[in-house]
PDB file of N, CA, C and O in Angstrom:
ATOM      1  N   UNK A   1     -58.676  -8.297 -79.644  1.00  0.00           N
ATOM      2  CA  UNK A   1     -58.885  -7.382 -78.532  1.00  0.00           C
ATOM      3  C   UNK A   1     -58.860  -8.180 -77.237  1.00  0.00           C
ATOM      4  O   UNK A   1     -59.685  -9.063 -77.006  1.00  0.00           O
ATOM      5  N   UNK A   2     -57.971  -7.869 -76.477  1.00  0.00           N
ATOM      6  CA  UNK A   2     -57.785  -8.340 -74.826  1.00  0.00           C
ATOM      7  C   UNK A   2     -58.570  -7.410 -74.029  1.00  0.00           C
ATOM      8  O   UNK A   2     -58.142  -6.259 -74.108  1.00  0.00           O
ATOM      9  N   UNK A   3     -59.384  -7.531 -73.437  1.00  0.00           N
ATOM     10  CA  UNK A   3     -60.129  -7.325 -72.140  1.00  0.00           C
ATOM     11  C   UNK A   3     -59.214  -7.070 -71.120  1.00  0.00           C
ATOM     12  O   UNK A   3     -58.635  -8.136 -70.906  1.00  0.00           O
ATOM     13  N   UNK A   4     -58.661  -5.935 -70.159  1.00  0.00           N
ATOM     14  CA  UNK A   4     -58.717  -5.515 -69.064  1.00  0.00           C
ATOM     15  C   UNK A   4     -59.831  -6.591 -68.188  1.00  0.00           C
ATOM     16  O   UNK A   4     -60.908  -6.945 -68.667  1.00  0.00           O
ATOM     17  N   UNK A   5     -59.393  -6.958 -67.004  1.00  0.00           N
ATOM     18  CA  UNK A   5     -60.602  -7.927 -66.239  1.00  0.00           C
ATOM     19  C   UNK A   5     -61.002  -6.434 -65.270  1.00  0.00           C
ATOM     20  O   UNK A   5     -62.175  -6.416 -64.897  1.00  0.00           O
ATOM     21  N   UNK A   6     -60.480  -5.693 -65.011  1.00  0.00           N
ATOM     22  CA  UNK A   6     -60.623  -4.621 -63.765  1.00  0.00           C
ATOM     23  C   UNK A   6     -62.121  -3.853 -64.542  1.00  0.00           C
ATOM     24  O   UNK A   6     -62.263  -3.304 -65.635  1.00  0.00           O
ATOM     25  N   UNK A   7     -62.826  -4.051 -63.712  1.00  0.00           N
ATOM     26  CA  UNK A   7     -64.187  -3.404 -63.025  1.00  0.00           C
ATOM     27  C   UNK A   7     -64.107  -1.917 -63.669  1.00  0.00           C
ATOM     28  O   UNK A   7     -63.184  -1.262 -63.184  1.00  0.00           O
ATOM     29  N   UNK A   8     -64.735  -1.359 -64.480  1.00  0.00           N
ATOM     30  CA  UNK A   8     -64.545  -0.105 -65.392  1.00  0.00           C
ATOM     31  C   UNK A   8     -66.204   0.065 -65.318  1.00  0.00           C
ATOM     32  O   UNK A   8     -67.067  -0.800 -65.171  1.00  0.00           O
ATOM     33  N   UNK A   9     -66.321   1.528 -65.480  1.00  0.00           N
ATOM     34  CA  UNK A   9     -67.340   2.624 -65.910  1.00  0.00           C
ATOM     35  C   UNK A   9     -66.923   3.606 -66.877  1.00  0.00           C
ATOM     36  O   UNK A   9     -67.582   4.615 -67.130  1.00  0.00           O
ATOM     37  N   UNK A  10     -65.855   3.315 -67.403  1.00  0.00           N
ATOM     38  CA  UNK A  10     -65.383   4.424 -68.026  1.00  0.00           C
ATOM     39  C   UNK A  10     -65.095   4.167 -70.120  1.00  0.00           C
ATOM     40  O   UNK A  10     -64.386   4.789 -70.910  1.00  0.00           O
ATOM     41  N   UNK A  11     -66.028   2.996 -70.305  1.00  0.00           N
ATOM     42  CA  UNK A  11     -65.818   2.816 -71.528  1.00  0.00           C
ATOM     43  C   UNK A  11     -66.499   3.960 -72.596  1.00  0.00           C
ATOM     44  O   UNK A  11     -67.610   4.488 -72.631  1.00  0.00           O
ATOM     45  N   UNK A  12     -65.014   4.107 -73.638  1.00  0.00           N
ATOM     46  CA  UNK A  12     -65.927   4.731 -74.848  1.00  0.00           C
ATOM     47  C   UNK A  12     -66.490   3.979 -75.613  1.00  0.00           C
ATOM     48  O   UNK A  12     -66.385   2.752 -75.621  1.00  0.00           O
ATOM     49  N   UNK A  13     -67.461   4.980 -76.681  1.00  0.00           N
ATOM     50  CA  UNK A  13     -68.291   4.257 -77.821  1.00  0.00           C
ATOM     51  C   UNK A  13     -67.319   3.284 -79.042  1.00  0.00           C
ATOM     52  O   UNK A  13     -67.764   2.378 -79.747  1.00  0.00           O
ATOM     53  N   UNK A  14     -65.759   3.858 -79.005  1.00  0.00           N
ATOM     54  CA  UNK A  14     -65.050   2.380 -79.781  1.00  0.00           C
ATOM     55  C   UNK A  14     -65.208   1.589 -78.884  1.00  0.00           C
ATOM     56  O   UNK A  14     -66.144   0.836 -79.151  1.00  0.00           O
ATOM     57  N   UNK A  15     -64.845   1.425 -78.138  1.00  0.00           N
ATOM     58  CA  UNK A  15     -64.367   0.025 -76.799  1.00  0.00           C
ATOM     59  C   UNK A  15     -65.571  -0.512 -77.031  1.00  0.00           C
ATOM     60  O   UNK A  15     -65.472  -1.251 -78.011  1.00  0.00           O
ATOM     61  N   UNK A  16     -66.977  -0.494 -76.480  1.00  0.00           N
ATOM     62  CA  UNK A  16     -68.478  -0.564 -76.798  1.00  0.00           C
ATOM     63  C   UNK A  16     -68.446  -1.396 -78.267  1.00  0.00           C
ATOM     64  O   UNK A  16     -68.695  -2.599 -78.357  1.00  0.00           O
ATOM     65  N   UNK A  17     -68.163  -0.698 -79.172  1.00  0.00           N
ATOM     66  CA  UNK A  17     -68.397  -1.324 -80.607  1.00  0.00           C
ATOM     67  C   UNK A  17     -67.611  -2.081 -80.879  1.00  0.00           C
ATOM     68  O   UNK A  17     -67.989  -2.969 -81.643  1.00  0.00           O
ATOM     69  N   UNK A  18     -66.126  -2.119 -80.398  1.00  0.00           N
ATOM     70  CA  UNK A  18     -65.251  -3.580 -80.498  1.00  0.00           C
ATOM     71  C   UNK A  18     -65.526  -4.148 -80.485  1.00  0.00           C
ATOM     72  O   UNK A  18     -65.382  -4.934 -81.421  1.00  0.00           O
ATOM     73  N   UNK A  19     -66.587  -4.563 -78.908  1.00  0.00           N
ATOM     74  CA  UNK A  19     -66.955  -5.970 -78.873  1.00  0.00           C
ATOM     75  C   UNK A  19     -68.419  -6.152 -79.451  1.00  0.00           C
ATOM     76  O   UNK A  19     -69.175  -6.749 -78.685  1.00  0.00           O
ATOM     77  N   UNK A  20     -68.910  -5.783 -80.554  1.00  0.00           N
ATOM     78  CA  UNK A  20     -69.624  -5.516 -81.451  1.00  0.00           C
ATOM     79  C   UNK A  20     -69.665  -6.407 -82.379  1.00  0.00           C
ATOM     80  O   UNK A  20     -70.509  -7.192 -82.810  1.00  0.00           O
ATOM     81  N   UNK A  21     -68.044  -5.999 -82.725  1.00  0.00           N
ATOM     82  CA  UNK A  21     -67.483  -6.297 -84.031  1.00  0.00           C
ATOM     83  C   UNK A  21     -66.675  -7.587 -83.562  1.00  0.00           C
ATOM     84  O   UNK A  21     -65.858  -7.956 -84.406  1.00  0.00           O
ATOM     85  N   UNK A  22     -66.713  -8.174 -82.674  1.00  0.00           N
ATOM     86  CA  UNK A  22     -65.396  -9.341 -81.945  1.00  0.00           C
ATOM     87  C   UNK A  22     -66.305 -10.549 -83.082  1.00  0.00           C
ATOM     88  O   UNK A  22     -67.433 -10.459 -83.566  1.00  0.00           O
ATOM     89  N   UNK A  23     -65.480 -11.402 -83.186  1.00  0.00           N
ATOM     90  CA  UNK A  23     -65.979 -12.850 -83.793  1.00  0.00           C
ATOM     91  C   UNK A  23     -66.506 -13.437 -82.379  1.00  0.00           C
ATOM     92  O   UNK A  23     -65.877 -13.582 -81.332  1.00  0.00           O
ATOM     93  N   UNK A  24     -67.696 -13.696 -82.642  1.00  0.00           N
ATOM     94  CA  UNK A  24     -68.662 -14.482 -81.407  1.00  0.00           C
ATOM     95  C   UNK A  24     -68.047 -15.518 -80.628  1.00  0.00           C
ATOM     96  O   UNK A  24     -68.707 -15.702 -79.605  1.00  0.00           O
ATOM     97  N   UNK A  25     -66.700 -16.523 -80.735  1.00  0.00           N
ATOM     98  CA  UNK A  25     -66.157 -17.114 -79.962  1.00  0.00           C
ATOM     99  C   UNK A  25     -65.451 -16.318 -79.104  1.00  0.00           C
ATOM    100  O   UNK A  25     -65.270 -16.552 -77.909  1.00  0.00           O
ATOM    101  N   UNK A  26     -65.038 -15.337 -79.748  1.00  0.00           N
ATOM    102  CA  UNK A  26     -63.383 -14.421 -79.208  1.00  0.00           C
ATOM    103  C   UNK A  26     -64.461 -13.765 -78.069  1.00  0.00           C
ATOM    104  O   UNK A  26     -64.090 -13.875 -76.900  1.00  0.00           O
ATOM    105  N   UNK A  27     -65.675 -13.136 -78.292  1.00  0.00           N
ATOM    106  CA  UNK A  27     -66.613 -12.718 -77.350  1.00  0.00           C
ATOM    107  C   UNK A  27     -66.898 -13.447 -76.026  1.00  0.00           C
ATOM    108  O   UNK A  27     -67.268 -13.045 -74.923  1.00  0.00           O
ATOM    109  N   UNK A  28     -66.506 -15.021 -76.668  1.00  0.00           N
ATOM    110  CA  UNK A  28     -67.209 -15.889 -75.401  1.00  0.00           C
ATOM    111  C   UNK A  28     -66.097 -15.741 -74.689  1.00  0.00           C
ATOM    112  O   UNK A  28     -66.165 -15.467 -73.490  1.00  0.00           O
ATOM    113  N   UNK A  29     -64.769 -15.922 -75.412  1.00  0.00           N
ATOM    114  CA  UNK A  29     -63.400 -16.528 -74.885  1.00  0.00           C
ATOM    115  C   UNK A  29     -63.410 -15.161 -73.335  1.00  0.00           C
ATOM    116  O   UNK A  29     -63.470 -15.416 -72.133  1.00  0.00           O
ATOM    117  N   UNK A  30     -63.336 -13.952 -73.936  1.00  0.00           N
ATOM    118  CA  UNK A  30     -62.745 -12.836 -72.867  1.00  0.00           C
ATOM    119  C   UNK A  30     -64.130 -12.965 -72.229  1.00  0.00           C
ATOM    120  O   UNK A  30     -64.035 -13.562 -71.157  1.00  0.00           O
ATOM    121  N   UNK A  31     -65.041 -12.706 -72.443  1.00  0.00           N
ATOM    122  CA  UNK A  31     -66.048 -12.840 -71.171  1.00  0.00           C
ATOM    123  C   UNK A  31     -65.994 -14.190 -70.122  1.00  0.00           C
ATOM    124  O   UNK A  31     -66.382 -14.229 -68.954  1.00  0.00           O
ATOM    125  N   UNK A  32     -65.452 -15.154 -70.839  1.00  0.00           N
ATOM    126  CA  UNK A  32     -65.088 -16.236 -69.927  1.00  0.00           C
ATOM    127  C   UNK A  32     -63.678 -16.048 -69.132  1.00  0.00           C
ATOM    128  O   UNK A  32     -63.445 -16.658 -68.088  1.00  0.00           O
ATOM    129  N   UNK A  33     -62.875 -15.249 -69.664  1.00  0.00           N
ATOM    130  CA  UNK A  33     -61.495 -14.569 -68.558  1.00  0.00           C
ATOM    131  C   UNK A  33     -61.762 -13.551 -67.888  1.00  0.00           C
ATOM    132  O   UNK A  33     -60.931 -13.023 -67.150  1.00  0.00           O
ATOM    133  N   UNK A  34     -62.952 -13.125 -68.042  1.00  0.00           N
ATOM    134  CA  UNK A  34     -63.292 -11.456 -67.272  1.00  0.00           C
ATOM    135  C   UNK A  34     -64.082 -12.737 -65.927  1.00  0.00           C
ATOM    136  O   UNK A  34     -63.439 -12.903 -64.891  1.00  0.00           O
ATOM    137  N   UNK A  35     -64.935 -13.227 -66.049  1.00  0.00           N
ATOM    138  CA  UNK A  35     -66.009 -14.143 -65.113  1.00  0.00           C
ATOM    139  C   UNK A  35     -64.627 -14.833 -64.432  1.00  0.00           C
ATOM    140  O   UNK A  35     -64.712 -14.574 -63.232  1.00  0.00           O
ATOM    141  N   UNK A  36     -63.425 -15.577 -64.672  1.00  0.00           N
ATOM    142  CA  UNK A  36     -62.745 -16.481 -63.987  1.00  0.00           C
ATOM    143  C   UNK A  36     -61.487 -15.342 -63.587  1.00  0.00           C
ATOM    144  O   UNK A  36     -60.413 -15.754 -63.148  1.00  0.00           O
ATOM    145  N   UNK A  37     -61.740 -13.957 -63.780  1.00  0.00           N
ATOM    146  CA  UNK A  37     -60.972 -13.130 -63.041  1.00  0.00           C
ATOM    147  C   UNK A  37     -61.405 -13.105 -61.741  1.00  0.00           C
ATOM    148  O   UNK A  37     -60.591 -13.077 -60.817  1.00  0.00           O
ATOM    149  N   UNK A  38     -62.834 -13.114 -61.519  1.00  0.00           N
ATOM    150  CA  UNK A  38     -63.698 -12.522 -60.433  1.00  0.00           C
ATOM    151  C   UNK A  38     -63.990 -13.190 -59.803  1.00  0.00           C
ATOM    152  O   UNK A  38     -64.065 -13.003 -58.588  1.00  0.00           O
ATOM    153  N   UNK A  39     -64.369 -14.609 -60.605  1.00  0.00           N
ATOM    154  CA  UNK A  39     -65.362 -15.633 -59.530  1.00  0.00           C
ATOM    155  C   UNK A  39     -64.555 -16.915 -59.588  1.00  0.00           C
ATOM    156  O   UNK A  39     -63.604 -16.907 -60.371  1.00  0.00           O
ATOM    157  N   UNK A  40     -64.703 -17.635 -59.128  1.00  0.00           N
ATOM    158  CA  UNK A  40     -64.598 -19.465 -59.329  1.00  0.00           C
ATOM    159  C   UNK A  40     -64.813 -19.740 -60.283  1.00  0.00           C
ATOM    160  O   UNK A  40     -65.814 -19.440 -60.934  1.00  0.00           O
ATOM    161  N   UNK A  41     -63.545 -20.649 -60.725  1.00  0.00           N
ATOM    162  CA  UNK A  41     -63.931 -21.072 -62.545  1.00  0.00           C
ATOM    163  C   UNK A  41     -65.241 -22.197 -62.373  1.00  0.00           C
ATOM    164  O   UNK A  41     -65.376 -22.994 -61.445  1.00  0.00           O
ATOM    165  N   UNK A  42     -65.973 -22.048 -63.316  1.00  0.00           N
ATOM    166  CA  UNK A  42     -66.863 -23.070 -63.499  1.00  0.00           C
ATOM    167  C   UNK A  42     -68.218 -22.960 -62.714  1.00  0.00           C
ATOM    168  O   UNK A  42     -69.011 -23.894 -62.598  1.00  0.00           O
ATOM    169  N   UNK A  43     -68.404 -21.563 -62.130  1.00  0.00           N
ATOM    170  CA  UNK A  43     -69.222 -22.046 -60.708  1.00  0.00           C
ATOM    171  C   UNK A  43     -70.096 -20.106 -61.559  1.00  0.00           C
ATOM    172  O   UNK A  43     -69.483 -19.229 -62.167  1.00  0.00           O
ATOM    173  N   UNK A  44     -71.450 -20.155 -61.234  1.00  0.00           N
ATOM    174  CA  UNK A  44     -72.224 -19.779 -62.280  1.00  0.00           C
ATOM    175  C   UNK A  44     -73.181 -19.609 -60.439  1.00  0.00           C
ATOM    176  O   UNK A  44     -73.286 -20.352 -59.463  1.00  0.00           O
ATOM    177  N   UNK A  45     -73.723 -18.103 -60.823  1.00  0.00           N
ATOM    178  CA  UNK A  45     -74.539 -17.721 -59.722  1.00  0.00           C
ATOM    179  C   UNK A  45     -76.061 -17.853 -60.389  1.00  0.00           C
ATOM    180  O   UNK A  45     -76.334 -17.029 -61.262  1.00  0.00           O
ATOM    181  N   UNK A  46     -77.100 -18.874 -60.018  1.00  0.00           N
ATOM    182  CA  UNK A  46     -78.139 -19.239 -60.361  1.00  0.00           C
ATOM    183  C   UNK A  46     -79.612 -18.077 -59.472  1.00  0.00           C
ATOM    184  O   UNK A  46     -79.742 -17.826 -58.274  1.00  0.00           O
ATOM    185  N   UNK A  47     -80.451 -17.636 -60.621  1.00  0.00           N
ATOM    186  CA  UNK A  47     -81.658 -17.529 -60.041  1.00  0.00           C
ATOM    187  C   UNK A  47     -82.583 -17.275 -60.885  1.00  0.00           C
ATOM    188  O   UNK A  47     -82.404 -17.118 -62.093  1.00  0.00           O
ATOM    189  N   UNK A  48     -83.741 -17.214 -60.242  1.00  0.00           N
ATOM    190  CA  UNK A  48     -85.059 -17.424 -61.246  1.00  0.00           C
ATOM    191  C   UNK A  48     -85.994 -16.306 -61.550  1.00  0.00           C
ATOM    192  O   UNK A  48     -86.210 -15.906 -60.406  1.00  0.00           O
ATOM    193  N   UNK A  49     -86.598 -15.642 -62.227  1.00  0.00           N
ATOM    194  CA  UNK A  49     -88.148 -15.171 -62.388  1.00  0.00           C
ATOM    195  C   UNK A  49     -89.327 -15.819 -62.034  1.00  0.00           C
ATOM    196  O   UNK A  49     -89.422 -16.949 -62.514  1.00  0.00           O
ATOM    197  N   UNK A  50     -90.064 -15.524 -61.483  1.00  0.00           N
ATOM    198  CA  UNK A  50     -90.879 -15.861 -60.713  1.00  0.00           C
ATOM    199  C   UNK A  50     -92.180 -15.053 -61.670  1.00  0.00           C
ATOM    200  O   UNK A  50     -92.009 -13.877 -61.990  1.00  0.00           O
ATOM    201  N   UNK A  51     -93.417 -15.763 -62.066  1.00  0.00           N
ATOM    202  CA  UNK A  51     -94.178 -15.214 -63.187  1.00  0.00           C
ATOM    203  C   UNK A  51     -95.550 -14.148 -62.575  1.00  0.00           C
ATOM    204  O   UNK A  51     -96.211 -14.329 -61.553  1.00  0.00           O
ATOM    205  N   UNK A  52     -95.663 -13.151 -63.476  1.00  0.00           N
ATOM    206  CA  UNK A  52     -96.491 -11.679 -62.761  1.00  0.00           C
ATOM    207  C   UNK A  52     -97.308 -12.520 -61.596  1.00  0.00           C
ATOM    208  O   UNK A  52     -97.381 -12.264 -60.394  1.00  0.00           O
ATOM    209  N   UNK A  53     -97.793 -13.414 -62.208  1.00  0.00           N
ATOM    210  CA  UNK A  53     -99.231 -14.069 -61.296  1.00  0.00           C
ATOM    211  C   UNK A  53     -99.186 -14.167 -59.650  1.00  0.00           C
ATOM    212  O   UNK A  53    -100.106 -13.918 -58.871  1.00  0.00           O
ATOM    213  N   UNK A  54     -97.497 -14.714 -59.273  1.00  0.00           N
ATOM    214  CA  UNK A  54     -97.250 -14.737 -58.236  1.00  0.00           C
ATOM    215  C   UNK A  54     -97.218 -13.081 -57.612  1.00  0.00           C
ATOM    216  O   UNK A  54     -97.584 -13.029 -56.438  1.00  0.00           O
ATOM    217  N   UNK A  55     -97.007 -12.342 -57.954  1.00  0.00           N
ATOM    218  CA  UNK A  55     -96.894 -10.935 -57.502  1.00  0.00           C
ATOM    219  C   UNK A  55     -96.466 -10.909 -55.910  1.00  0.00           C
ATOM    220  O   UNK A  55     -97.033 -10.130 -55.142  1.00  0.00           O
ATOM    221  N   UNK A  56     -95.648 -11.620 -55.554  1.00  0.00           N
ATOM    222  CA  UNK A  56     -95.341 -11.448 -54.230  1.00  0.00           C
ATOM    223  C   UNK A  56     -93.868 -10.541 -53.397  1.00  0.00           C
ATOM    224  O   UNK A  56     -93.586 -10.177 -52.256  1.00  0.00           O
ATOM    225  N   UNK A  57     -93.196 -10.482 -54.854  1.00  0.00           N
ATOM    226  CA  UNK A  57     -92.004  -9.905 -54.534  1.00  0.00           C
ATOM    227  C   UNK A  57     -91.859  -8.388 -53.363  1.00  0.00           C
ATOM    228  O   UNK A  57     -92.553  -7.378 -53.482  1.00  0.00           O
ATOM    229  N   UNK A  58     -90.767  -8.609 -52.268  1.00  0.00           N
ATOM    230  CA  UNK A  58     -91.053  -7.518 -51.548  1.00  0.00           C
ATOM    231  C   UNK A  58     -90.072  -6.449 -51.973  1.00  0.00           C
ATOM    232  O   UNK A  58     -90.005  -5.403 -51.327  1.00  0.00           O
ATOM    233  N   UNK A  59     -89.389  -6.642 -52.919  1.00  0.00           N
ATOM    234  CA  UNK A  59     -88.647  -5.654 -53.458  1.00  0.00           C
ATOM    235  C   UNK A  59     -89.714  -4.621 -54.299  1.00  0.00           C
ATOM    236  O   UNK A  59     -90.795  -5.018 -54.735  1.00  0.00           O
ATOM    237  N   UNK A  60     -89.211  -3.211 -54.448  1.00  0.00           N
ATOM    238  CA  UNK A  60     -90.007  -2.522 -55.186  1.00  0.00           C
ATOM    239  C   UNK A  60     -88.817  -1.745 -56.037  1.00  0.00           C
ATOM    240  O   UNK A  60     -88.322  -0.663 -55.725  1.00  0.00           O
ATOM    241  N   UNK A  61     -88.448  -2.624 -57.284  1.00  0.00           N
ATOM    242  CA  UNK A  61     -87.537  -2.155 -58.378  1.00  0.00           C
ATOM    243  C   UNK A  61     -87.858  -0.924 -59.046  1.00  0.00           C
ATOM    244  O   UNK A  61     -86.961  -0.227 -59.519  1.00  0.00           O
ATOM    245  N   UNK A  62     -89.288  -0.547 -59.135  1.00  0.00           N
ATOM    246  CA  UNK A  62     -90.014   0.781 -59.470  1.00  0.00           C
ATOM    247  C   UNK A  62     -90.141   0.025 -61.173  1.00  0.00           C
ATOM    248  O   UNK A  62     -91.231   0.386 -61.617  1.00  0.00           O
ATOM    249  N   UNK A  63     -89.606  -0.623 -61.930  1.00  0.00           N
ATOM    250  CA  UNK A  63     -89.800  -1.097 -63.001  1.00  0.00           C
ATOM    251  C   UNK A  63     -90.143  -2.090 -63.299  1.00  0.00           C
ATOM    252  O   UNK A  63     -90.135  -2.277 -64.516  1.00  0.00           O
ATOM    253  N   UNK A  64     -90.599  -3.194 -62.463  1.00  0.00           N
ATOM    254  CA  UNK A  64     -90.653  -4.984 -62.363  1.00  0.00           C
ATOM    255  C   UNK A  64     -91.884  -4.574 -61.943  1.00  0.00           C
ATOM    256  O   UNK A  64     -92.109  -3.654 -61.156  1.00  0.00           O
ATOM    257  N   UNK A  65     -93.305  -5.842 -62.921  1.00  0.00           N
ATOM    258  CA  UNK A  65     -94.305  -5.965 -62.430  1.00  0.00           C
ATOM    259  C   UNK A  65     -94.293  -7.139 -61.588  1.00  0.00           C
ATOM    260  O   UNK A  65     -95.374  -7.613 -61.239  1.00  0.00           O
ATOM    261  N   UNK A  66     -92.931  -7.805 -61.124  1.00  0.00           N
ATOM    262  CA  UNK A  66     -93.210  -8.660 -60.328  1.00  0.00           C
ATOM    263  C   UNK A  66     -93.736  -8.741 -58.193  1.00  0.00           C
ATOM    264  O   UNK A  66     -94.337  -9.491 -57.424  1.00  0.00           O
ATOM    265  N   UNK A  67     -92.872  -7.220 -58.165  1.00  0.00           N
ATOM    266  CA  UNK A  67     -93.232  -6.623 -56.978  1.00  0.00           C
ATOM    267  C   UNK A  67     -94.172  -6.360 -56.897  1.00  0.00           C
ATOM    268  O   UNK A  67     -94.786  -5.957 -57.885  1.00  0.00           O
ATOM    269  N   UNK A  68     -95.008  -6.501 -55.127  1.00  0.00           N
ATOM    270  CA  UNK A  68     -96.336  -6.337 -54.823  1.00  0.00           C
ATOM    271  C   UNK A  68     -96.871  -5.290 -54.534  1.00  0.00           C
ATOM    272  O   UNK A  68     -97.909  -5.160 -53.884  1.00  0.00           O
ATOM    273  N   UNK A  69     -95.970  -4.162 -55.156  1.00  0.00           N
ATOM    274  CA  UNK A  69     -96.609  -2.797 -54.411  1.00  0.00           C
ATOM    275  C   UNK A  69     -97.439  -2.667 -56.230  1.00  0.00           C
ATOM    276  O   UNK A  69     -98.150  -1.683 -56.432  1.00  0.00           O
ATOM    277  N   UNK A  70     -97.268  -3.592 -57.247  1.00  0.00           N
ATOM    278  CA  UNK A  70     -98.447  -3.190 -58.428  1.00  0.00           C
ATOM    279  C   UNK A  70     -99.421  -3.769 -58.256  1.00  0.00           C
ATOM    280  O   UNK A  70    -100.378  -3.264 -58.841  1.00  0.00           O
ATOM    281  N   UNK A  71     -99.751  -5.122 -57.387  1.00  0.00           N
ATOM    282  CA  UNK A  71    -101.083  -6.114 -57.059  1.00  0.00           C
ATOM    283  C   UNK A  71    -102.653  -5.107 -57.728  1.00  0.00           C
ATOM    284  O   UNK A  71    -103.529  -5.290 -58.572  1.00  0.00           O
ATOM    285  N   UNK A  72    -102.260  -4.004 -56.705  1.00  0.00           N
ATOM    286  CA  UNK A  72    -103.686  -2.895 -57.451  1.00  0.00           C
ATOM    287  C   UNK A  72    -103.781  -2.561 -58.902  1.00  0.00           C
ATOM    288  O   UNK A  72    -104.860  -2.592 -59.493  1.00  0.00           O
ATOM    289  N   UNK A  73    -102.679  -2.248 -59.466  1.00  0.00           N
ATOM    290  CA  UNK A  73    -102.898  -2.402 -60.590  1.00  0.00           C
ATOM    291  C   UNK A  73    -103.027  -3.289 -61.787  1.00  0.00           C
ATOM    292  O   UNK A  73    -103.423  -3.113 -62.939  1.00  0.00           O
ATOM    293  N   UNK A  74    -102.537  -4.339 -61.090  1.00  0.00           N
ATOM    294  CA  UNK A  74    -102.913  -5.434 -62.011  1.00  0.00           C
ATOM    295  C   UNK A  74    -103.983  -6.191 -62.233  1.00  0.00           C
ATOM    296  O   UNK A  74    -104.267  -6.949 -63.161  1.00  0.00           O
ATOM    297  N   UNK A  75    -104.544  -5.883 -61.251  1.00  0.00           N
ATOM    298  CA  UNK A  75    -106.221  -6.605 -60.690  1.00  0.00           C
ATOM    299  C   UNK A  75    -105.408  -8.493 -59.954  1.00  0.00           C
ATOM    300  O   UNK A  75    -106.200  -9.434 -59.897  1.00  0.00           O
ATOM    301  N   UNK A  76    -104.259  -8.675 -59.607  1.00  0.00           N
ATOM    302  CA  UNK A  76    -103.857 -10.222 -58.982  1.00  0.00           C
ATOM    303  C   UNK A  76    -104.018 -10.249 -58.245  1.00  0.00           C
ATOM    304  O   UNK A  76    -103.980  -9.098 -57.809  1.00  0.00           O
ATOM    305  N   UNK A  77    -104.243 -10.900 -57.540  1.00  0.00           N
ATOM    306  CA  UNK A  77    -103.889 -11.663 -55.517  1.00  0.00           C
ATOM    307  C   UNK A  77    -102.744 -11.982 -55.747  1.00  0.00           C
ATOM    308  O   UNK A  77    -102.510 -12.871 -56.565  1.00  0.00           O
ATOM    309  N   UNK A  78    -101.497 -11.163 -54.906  1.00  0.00           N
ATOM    310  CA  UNK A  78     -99.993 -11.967 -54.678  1.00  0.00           C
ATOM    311  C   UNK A  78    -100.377 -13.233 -53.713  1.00  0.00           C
ATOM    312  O   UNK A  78    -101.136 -13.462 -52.771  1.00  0.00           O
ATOM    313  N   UNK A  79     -99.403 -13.919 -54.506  1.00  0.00           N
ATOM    314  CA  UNK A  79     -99.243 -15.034 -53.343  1.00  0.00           C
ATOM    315  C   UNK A  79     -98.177 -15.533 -53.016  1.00  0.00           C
ATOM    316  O   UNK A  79     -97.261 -15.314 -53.809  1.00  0.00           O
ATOM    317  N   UNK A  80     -97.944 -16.108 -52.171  1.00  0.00           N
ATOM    318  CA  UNK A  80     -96.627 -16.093 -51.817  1.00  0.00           C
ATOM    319  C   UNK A  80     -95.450 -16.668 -52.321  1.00  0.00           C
ATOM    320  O   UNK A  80     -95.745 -17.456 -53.219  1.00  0.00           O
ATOM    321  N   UNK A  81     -94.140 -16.601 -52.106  1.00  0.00           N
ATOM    322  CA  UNK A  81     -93.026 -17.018 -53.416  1.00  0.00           C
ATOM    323  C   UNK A  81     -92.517 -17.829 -52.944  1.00  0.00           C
ATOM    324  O   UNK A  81     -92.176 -17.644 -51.776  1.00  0.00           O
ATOM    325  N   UNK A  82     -92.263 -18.874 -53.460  1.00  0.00           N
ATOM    326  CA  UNK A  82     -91.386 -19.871 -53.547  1.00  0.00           C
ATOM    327  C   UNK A  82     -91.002 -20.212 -52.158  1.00  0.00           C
ATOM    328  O   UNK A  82     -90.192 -21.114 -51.945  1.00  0.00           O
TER     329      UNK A  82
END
């Protein structure tokens, strides 16, 4: 199975289970031609989690206890990030 690199929302439940069923290299191989369609070969966008305790995040994902709008419910003091 060859991968299309173009940006899709429109997969069915075969397409989905193909790569299911792909042999785990052949998986790495096209996800590594879909990534060097888009980006710079070799070059990997880095970032971190930051652990509940810090609770400082000013984003409010509505699902991440890392944002500070849960501080009340968690009983923490945010402090500040990184």
């Amino acid at each position: 199975m060859s991968v299309d690199t173009a940006l899709r929302h429109d997969w069915t439940v075969e397409e989905v289970l193909a790569f299911f069923d792909m042999p785990f290299l052949d998986l790495l191989f096209e996800a590594q031609r879909t990534h060097r369609a888009h980006h710079p070969a070799n070059q990997v966008q880095m970032a971190q989690l930051l652990s509940i305790k810090t609770g400082g995040c000013a984003e409010d994902c509505a699902y991440c206890p890392q944002s500070a709008k849960y501080a009340a419910e968690t009983g923490l003091k945010a402090e500040k990030l990184m």
